[in-house]
N, C-alpha and C positions, 0 to 999 in steps of 0.2 A: 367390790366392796362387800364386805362382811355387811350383816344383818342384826342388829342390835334387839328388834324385835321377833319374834315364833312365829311365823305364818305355817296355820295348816293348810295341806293342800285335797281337793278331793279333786272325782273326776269331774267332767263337763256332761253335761246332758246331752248340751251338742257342740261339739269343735266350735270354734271359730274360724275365721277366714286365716290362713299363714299371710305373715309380709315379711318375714324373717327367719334363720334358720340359725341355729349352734352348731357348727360342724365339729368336733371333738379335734384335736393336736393329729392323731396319725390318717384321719382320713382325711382332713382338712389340708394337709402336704400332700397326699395323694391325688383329690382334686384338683391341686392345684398346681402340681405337677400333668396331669391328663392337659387341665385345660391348657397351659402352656404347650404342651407337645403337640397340640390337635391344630398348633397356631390359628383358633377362631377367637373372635371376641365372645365368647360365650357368657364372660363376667360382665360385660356390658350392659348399664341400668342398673346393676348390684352396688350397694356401698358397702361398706365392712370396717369391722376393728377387729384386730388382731387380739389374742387376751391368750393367761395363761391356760386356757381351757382350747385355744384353738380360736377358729373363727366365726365373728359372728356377721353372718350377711342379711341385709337388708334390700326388700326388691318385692315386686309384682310375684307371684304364689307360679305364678308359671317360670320366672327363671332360677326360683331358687332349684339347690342341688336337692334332688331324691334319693340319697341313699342312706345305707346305714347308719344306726347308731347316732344319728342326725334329731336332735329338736328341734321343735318349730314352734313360732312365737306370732301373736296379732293382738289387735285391737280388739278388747271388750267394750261394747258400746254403753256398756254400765260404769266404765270405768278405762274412760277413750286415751288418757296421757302413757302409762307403761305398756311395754312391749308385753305379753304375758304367756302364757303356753297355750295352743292352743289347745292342749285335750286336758289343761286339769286347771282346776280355778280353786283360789281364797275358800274357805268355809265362813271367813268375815266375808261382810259385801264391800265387792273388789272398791267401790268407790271410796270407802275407807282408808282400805287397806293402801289404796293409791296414793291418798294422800298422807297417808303417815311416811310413805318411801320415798316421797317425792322431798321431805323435809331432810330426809339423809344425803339423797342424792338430788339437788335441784338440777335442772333441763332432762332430756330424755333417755330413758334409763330403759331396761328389762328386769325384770323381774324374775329372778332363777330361783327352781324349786331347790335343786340339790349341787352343787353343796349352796345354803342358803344365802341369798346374797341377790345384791343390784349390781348389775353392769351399766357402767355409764355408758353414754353411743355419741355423745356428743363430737366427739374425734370421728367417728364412722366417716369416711370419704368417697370417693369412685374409686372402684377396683381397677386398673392397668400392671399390663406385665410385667413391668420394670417394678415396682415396688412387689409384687406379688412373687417373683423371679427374690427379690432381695431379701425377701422374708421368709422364702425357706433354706437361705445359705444362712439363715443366724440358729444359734443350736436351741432347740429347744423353742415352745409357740412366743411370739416377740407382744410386748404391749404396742408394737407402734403398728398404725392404719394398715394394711396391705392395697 
């Protein structure tokens, strides 16, 4: 969902904790292709939605994927309902800014710097092979859960 309002973004002083990560469209089918081939449950405890940006997973900071070109999103305790980045915050105070996006997008949502915009997570499910399998045979990243 597009952004009706301008948030600037700077950076963080200090990160925050990851509980989330934006894997972009071609490495997001790449992992998701590994983890399929490697037949572990390795997505297990991850939820996810699919979006056309790729995937966005949600999970404890130790299962998410470490790799490239990956962002990663948590909890500001100033501003505990949106998912947010963790290396760059609002130059409003995020509690604000929270609730002005929460009136765009009600239930739980992230917050993306670029391109600007909320993603809804309310569809985020548990990751399994068979929908994860089914969602890289559709062309191009799918809006539905993986």
């Amino acid at each position: 969902m597009n952004l009706a309002i301008a948030i600037e973004w700077r950076q963080r002083e200090l990160a925050i904790e990851p509980s989330a990560a934006l894997v972009p469209d071609a490495p997001a089918r790449a992992l998701a292709r590994r983890w399929l081939d490697d037949g572990i449950d390795r997505f297990a405890g991850l939820r996810g939605v699919a979006h056309r940006w790729g995937l966005f997973l949600i999970g404890e900071a130790s299962l998410l994927p470490w790799v490239r070109d990956v962002s990663y999103f948590g909890r500001d305790p100033r501003a505990p309902g949106p998912l947010w980045p963790t290396a760059l915050e609002p130059t409003a105070p995020p509690a604000l800014v929270g609730r002005a996006l929460a009136r765009a997008c009600p239930g739980p949502f992230a917050a993306i710097p670029e391109p600007p915009s909320v993603l809804p997570l309310a569809d985020a499910r548990s990751i399994c092979p068979k929908a994860l399998a089914a969602w890289l045979t559709e062309p191009g990243a799918s809006k539905a859960s993986p």
